[in-house]
N, C-alpha and C positions, 0 to 999 in steps of 0.2 A: 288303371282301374278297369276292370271287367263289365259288360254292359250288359244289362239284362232289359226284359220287355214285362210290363208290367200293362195291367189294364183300364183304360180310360175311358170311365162310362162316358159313351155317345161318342167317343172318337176310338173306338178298338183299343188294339198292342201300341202302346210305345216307347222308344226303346229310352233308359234313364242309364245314368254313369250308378256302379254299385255307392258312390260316395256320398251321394243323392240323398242324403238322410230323412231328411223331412219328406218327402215321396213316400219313402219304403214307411215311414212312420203313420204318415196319414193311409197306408193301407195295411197296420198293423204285422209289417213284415219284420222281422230278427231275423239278422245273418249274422253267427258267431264267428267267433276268431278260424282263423288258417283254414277257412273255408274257398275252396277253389270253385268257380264257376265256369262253363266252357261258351262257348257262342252260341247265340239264337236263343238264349232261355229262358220260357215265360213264365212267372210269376203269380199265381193269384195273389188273393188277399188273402190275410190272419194265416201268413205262412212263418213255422217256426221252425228254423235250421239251427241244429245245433252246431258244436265246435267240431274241427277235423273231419269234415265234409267234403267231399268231392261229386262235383255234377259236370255230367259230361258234355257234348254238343248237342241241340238242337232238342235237348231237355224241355217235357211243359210237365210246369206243377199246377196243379187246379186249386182252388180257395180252399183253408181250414186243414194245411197238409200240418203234417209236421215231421220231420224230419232229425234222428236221434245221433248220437256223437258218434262219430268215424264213419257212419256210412258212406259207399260208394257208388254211386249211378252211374253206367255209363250212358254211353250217345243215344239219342230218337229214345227218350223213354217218355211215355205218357204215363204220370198220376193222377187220377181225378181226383175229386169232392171230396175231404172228409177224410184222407186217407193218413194210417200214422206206419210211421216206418219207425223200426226200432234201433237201437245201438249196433256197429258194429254190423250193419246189412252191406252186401250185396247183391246187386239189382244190375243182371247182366242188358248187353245190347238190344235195341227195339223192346222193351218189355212194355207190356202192356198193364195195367192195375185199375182197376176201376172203382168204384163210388163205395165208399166205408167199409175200405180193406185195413184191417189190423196184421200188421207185418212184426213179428218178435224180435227178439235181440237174435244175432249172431246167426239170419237165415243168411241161405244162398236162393237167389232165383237167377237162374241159367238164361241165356240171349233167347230171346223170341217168347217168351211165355207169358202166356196172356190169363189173367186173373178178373174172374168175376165181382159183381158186386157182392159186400157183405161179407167176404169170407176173411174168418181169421187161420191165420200159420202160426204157428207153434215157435217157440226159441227153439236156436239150430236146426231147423227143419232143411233139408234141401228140396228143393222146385227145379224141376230141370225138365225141357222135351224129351 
């Protein structure tokens, strides 16, 4: 089983086995089915992943994500606060996303692009440098 980091008020990141259930529960975390997780990757709270999910290495998701079916993240991506990702994303290398980003079904955002707070994309949109 895959290990993720998850956060422990007054003691930081620590790392939990995904099997962990009562953790992931008392911090309101769902990880659906044939969900793949990669190493290093941190968890906020009231995070909702859905089914046929893949996250890549050295992934941080921030509290109150959510996360829609088939998406793909690759490695080093930051999502902050609040952010929902839709069906069928993805979410190339290093991307960056910040604070109450609405992400549509079946976008592409290309390696390295960095997203402001607040903003929403459109289904099928592509984001690329």
């Amino acid at each position: 089983m895959s290990k993720i980091y998850l956060y422990v008020n007054g003691d930081g990141w620590q790392e939990f086995d995904r099997s962990d259930t009562e953790e992931l529960e008392k911090r309101n975390i769902t990880i659906g089915n044939r969900v793949k997780i990669g190493t290093n990757v941190t968890i906020g709270d009231n995070v909702y992943i859905e089914h046929n999910v893949t996250i890549g290495n050295g992934v941080k998701i921030g509290s109150n994500v959510n996360i829609g079916n088939g998406a793909r993240i690759e490695d080093n991506v930051y999502i902050g606060y609040g952010v929902y990702i839709g069906c069928g994303v993805y979410i190339g290398n290093g991307v960056n996303i910040e604070i109450d980003v609405t992400i549509g079904n079946r976008v592409y955002i290309g390696n390295g692009v960095y997203i402001k707070d607040n903003v929403r994309i459109e289904n099928g949109a592509n984001v690329s440098l």
